[in-house]
C-alpha positions as protocol buffer text, in pm:
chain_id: "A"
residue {
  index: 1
  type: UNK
  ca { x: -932 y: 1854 z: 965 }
}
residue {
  index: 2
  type: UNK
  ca { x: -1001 y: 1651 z: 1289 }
}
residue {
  index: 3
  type: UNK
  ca { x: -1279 y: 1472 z: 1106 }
}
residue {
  index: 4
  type: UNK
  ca { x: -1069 y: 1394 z: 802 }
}
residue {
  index: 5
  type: UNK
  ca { x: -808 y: 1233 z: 1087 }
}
residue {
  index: 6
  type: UNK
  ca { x: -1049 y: 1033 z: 1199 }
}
residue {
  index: 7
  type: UNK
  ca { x: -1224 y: 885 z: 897 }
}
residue {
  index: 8
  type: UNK
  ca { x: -854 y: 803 z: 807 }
}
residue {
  index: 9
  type: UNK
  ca { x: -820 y: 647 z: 1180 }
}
residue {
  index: 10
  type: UNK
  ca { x: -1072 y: 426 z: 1130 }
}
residue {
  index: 11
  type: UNK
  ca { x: -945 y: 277 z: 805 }
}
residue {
  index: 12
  type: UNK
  ca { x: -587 y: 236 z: 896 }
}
residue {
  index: 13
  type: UNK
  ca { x: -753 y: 67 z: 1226 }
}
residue {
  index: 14
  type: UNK
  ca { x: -990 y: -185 z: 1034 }
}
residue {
  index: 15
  type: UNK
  ca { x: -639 y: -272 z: 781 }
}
residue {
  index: 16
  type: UNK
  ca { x: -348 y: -278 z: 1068 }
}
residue {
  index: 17
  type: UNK
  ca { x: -280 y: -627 z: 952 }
}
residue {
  index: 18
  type: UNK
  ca { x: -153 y: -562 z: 596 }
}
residue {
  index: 19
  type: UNK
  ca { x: 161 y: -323 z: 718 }
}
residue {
  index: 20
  type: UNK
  ca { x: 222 y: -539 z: 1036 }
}
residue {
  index: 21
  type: UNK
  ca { x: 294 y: -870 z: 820 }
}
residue {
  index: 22
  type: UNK
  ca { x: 510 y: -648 z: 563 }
}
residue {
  index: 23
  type: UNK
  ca { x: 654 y: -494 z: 874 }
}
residue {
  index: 24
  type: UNK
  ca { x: 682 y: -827 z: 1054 }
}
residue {
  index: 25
  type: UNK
  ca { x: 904 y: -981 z: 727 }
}
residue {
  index: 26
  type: UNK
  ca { x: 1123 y: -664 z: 733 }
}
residue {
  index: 27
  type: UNK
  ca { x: 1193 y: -697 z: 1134 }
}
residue {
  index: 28
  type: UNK
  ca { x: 1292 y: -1038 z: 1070 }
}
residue {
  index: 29
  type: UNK
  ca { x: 1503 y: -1023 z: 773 }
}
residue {
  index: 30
  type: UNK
  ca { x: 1707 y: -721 z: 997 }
}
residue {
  index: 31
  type: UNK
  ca { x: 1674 y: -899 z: 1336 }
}
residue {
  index: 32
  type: UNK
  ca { x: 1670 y: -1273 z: 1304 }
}
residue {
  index: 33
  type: UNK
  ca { x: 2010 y: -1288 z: 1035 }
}
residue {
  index: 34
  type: UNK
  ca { x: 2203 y: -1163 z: 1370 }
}
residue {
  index: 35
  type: UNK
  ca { x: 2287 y: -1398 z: 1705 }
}
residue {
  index: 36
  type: UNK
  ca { x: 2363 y: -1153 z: 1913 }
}
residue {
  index: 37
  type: UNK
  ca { x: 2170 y: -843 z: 2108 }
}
residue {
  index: 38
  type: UNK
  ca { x: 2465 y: -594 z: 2014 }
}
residue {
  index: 39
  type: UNK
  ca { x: 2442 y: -736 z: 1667 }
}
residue {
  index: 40
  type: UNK
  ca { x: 2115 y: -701 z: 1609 }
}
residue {
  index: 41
  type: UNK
  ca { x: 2080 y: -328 z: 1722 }
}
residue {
  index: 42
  type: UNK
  ca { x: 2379 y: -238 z: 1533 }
}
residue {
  index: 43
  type: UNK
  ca { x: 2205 y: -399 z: 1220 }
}
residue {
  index: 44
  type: UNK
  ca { x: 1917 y: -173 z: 1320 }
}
residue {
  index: 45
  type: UNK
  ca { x: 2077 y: 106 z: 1331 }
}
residue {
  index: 46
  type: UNK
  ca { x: 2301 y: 56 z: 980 }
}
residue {
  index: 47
  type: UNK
  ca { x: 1938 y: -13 z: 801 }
}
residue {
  index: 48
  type: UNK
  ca { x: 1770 y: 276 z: 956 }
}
residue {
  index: 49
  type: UNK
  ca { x: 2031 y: 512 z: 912 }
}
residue {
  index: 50
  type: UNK
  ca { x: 2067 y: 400 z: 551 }
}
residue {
  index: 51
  type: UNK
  ca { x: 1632 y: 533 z: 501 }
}
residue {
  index: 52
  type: UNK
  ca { x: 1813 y: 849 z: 487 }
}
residue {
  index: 53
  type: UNK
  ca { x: 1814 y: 987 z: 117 }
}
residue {
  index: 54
  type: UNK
  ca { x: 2092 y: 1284 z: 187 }
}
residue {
  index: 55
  type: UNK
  ca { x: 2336 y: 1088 z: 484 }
}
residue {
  index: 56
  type: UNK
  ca { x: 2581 y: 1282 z: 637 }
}
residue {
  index: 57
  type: UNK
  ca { x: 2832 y: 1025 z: 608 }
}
residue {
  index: 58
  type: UNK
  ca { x: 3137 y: 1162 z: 846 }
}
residue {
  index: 59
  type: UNK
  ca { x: 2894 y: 1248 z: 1112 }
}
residue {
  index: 60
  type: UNK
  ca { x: 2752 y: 872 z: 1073 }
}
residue {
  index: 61
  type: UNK
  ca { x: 3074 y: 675 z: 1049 }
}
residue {
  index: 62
  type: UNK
  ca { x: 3154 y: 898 z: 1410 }
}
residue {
  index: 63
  type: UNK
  ca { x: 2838 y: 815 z: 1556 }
}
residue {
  index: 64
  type: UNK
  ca { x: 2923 y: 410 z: 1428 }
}
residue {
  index: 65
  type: UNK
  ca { x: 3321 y: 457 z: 1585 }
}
residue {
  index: 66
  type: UNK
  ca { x: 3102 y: 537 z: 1936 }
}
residue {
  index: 67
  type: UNK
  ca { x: 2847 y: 239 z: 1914 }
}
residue {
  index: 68
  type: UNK
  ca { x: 3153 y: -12 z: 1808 }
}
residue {
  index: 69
  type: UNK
  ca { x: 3316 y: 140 z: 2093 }
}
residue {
  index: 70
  type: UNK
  ca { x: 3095 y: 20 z: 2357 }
}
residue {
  index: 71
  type: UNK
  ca { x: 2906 y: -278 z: 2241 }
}
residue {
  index: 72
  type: UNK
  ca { x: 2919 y: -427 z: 2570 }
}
residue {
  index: 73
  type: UNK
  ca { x: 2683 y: -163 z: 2649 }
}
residue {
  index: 74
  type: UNK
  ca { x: 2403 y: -253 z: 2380 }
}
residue {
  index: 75
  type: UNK
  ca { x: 2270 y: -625 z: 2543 }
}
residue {
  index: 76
  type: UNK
  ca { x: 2017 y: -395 z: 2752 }
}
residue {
  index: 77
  type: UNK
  ca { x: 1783 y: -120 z: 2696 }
}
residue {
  index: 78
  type: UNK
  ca { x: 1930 y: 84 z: 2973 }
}
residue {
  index: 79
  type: UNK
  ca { x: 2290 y: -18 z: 2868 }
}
residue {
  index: 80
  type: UNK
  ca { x: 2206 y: 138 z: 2523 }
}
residue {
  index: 81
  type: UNK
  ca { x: 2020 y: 440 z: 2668 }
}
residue {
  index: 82
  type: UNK
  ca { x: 2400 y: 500 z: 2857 }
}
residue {
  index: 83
  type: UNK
  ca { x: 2569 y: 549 z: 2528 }
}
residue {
  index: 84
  type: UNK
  ca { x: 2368 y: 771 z: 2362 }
}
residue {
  index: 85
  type: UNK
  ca { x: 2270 y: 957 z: 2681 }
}
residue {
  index: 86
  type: UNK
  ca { x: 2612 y: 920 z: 2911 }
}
residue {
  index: 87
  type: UNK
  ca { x: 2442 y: 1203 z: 3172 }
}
residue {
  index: 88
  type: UNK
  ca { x: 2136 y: 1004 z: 3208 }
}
residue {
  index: 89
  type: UNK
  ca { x: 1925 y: 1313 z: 3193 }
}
residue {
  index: 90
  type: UNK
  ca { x: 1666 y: 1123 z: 2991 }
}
residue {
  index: 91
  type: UNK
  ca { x: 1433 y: 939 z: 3099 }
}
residue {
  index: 92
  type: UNK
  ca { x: 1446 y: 563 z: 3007 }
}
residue {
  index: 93
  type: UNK
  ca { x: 1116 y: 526 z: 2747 }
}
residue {
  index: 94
  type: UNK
  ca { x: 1029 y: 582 z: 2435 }
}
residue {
  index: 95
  type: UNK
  ca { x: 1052 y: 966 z: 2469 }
}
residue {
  index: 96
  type: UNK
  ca { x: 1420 y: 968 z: 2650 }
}
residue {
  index: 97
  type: UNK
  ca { x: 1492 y: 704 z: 2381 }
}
residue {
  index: 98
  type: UNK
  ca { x: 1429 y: 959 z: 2048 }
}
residue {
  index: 99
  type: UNK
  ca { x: 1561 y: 1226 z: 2216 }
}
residue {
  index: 100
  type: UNK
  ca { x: 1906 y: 1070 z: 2305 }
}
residue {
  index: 101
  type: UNK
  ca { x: 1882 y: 929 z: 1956 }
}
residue {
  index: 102
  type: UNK
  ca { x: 1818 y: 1283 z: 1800 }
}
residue {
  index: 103
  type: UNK
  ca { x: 2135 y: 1400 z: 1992 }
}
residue {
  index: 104
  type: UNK
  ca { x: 2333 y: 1199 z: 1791 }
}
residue {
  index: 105
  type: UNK
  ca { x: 2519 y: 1330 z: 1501 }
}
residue {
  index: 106
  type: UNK
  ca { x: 2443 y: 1226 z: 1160 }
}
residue {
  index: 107
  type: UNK
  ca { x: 2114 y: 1150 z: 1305 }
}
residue {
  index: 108
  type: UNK
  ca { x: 1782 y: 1390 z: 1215 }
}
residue {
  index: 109
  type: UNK
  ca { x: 1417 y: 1373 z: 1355 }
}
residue {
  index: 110
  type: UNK
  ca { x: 1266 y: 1121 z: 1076 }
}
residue {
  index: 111
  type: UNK
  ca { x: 1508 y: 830 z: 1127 }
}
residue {
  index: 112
  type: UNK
  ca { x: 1545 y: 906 z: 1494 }
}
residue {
  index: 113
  type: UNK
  ca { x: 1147 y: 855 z: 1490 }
}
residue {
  index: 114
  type: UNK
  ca { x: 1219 y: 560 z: 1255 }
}
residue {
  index: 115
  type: UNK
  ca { x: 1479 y: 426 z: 1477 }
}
residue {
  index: 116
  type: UNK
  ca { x: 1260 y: 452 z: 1827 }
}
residue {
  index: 117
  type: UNK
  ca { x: 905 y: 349 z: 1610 }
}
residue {
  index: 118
  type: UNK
  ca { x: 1097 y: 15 z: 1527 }
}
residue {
  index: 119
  type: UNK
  ca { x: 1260 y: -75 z: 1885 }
}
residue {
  index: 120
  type: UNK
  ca { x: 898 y: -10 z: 1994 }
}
residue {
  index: 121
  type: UNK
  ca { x: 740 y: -269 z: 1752 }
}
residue {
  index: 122
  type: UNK
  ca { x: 1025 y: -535 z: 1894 }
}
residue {
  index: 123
  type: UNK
  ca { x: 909 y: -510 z: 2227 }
}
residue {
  index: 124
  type: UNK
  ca { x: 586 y: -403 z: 2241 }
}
residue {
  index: 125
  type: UNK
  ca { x: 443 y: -786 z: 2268 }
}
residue {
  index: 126
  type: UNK
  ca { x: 245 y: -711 z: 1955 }
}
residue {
  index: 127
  type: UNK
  ca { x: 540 y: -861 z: 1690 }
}
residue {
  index: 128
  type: UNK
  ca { x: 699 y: -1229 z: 1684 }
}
residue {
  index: 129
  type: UNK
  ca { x: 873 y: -1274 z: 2058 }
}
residue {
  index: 130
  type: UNK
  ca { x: 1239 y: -1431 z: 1868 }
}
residue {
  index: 131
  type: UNK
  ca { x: 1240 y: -1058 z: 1711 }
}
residue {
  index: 132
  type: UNK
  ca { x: 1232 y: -888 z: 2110 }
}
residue {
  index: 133
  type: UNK
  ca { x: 1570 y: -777 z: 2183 }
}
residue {
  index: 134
  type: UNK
  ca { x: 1569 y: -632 z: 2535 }
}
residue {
  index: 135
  type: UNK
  ca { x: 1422 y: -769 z: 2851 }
}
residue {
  index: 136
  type: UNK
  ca { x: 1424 y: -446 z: 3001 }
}
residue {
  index: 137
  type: UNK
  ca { x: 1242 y: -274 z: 2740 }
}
residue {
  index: 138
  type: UNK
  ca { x: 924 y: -44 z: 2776 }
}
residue {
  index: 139
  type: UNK
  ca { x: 618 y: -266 z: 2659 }
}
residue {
  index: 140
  type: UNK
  ca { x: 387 y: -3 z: 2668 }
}
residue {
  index: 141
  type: UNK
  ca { x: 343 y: 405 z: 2668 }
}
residue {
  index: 142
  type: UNK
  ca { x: 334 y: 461 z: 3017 }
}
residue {
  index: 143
  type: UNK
  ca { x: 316 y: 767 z: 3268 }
}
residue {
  index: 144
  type: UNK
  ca { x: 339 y: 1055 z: 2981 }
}
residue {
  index: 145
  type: UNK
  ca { x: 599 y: 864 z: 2743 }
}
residue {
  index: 146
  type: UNK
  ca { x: 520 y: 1033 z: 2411 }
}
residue {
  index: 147
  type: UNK
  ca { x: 563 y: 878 z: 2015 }
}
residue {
  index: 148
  type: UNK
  ca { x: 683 y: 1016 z: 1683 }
}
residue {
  index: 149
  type: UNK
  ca { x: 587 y: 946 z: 1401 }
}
residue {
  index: 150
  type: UNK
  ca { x: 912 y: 941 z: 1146 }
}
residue {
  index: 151
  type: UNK
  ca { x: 715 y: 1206 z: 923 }
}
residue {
  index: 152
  type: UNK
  ca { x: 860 y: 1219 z: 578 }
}
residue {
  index: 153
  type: UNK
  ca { x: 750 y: 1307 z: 248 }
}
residue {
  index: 154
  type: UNK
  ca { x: 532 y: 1097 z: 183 }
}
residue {
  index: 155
  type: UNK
  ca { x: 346 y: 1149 z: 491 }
}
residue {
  index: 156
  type: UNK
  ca { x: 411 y: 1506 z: 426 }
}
residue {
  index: 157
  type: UNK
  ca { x: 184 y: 1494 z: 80 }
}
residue {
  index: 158
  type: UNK
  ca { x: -79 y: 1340 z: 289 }
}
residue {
  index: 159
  type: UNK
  ca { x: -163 y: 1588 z: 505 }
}
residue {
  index: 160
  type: UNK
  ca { x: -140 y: 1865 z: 194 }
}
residue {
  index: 161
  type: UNK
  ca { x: -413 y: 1682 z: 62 }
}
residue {
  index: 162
  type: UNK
  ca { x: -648 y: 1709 z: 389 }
}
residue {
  index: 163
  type: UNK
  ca { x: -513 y: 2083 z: 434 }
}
residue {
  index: 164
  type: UNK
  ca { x: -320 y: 2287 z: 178 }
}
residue {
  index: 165
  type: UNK
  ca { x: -29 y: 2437 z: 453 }
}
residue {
  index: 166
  type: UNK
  ca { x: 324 y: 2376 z: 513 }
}
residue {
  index: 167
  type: UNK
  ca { x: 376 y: 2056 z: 667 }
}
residue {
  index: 168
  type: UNK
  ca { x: 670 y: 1958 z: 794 }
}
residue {
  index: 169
  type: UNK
  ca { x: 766 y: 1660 z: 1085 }
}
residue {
  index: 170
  type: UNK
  ca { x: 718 y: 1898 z: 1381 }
}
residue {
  index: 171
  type: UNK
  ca { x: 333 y: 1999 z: 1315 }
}
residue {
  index: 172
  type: UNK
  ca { x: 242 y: 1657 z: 1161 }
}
residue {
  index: 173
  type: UNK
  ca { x: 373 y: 1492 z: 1512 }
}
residue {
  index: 174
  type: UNK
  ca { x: 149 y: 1771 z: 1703 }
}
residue {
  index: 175
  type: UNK
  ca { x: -170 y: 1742 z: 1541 }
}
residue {
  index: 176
  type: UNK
  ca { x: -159 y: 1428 z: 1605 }
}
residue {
  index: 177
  type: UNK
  ca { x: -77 y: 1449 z: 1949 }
}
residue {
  index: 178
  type: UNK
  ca { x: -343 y: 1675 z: 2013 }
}
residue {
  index: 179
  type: UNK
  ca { x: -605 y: 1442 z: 1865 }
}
residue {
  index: 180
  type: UNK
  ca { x: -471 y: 1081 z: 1975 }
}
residue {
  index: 181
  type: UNK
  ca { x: -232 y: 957 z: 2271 }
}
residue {
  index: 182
  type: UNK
  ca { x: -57 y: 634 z: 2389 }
}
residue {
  index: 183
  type: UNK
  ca { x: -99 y: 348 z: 2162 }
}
residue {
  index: 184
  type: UNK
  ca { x: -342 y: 536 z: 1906 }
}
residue {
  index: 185
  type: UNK
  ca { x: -29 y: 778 z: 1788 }
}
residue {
  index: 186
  type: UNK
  ca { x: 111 y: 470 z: 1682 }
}
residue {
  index: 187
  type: UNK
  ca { x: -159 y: 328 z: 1430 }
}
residue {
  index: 188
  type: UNK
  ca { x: -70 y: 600 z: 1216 }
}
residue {
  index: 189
  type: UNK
  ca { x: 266 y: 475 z: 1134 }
}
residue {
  index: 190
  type: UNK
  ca { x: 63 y: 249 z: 916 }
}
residue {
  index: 191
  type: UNK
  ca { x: -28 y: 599 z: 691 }
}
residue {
  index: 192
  type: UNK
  ca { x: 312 y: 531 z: 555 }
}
residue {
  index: 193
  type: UNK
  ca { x: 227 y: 224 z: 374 }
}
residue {
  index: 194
  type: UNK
  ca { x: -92 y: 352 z: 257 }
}
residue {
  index: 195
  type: UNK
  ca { x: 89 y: 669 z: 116 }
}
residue {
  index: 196
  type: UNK
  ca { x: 352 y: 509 z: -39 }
}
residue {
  index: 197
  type: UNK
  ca { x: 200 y: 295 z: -256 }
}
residue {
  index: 198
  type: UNK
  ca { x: -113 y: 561 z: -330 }
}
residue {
  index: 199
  type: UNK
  ca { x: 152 y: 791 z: -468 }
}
residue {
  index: 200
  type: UNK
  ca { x: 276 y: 879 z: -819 }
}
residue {
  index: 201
  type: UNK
  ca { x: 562 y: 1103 z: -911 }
}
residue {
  index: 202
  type: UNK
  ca { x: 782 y: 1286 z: -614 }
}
residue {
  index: 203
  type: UNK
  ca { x: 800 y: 1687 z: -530 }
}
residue {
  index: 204
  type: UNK
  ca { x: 547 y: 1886 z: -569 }
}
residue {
  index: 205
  type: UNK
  ca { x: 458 y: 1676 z: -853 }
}
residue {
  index: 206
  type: UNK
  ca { x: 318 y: 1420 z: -626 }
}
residue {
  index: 207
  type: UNK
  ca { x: -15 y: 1267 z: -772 }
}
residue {
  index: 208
  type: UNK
  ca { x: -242 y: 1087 z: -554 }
}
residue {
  index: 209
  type: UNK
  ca { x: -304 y: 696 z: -741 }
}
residue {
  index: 210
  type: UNK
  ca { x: -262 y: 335 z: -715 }
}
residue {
  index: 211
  type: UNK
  ca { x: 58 y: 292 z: -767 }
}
residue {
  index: 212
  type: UNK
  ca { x: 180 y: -60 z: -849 }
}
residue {
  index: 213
  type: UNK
  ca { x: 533 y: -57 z: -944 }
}
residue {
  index: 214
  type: UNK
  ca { x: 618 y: 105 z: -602 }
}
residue {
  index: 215
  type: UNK
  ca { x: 427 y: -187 z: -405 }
}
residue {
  index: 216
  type: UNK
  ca { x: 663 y: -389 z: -599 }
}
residue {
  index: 217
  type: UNK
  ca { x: 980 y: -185 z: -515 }
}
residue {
  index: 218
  type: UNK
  ca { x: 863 y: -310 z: -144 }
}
residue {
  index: 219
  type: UNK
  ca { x: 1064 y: -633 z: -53 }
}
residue {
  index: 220
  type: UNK
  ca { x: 853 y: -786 z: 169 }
}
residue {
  index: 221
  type: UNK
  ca { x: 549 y: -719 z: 48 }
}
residue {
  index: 222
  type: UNK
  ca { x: 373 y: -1021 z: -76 }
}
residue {
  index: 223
  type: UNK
  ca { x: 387 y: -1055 z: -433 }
}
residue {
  index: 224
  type: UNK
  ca { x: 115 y: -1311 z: -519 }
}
residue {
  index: 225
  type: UNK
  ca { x: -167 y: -1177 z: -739 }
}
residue {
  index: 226
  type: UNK
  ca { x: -438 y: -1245 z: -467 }
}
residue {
  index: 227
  type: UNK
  ca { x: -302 y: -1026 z: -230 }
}
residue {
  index: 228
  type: UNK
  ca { x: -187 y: -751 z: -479 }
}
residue {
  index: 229
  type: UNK
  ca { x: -552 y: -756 z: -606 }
}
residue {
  index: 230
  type: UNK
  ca { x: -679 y: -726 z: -222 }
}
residue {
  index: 231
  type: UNK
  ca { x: -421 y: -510 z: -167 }
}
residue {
  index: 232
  type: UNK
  ca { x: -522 y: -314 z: -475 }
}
residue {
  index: 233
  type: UNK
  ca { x: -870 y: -258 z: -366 }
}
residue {
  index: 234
  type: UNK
  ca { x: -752 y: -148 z: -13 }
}
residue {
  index: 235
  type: UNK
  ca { x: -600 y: 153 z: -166 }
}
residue {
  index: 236
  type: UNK
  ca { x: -833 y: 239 z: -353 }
}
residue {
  index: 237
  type: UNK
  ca { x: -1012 y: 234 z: 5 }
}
residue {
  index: 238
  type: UNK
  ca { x: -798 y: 474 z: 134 }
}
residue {
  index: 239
  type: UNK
  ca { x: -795 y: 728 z: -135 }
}
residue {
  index: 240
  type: UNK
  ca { x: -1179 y: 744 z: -121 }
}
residue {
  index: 241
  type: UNK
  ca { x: -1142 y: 776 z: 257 }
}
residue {
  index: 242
  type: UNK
  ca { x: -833 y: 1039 z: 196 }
}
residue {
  index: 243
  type: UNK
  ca { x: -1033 y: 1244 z: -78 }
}
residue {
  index: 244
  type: UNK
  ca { x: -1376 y: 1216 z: 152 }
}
residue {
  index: 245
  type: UNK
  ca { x: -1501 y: 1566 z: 231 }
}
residue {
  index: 246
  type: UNK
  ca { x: -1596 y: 1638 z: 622 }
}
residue {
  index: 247
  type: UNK
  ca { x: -1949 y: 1594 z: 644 }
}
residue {
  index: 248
  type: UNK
  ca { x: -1960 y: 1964 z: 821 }
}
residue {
  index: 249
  type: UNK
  ca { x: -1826 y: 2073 z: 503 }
}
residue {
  index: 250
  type: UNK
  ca { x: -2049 y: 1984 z: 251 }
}
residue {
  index: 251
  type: UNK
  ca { x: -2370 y: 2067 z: 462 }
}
residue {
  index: 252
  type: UNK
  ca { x: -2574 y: 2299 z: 375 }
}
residue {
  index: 253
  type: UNK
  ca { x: -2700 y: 2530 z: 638 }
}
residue {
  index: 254
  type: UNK
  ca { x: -3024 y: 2702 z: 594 }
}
């Protein structure tokens, strides 16, 4: 297992810039159609929210009365941590952040992940500066913060493919953890794009392919046929990378 998570490392590593320009469109069509902070966040949190495929819509349009309620509060970082955490018995990083977030009703672990991998992006000097939000917010991982990776099924049918077990968000997030810390955890938020469009079918009926009409179904994804050919090839990559046997494996011991 550990060396199939690394030979997948090392390719999402050496192809970080394909998802970071989709991502980079996506932040900006969210972000920059806003003017102010409390706008922007709140358009955050409607689109991330909406990723949900089963929404628990009175629990949501609660959670939406509360964040209308105080957008005063949402110019800062530590403004917005006060709403969702009004005992301030989280800390005030990344961690503190999904677990205030996962308090929240109508909110689960995958988009509370989602929610806390994308505020991360903003600020963490690596995106655009006009998408940054928050001038008080963490740049970096620091002094034991931890990340989560918004695990869903497509992620999910990943790892069955390395290792036939149940997978779910909580033991995807820890074998990850155990292998990778700080900024590494959060290269494999790129697996998501890989998986996505290497996928055919849903359920268990998941097959594991270049799959072109769901790189279309992506908005931002660039659509010219250089890049879908390039883009083509780099999946292909992956699922030679994905269905690569651990070299312990196939040895033969005498």
């Amino acid at each position: 297992m550990t060396e199939s998570l690394k030979n997948i490392f090392e390719f999402l590593i050496e192809n970080r810039i394909y998802n970071k320009e989709l991502q980079t469109r996506y932040y900006s069509g969210i972000v920059n159609s806003q003017k102010s902070k409390a706008e922007k966040i709140v358009s955050l949190l409607y689109h991330t929210a909406n990723t949900q495929s089963q929404p628990k819509i009175d629990y949501l349009a609660e959670f939406y009365q509360k964040i209308y309620q105080n957008t005063d509060l949402l110019n800062s970082f530590s403004g917005f941590m006060s709403v969702i955490n009004p005992n301030g018995t989280e800390p005030k990083n990344y961690n503190g952040l999904y677990n205030g977030m996962r308090e929240q009703k109508g909110w689960g672990e995958k988009t509370s992940a989602l929610f806390v991998k994308t505020i991360f992006h903003l600020h963490n000097k690596e995106y655009p500066n006009d998408l940054r939000i928050w001038n008080d917010a963490p740049t970096d991982l620091k002094n034991n913060d931890s990340f989560y990776l918004p695990v869903d099924a497509v992620i999910i049918a990943i790892f069955k493919k390395i290792q036939s077990k149940n997978w779910n968000f909580k033991n995807v997030n820890k074998i990850i953890a155990d292998n990778y810390s700080g900024k590494d955890i959060e290269v494999w938020d790129d697996l998501w794009f890989w998986g996505f469009i290497t996928q055919i079918g849903t359920g268990n009926d998941r097959k594991m392919g270049w799959n072109l009409n769901k790189y279309w179904t992506l908005r931002e994804s660039d659509k010219s046929p250089k890049m879908i050919k390039e883009i083509k090839n780099k999946a292909e990559q992956f699922l030679t990378v994905l269905n690569k046997k651990s070299t312990l494996h196939n040895k033969v011991l005498w």
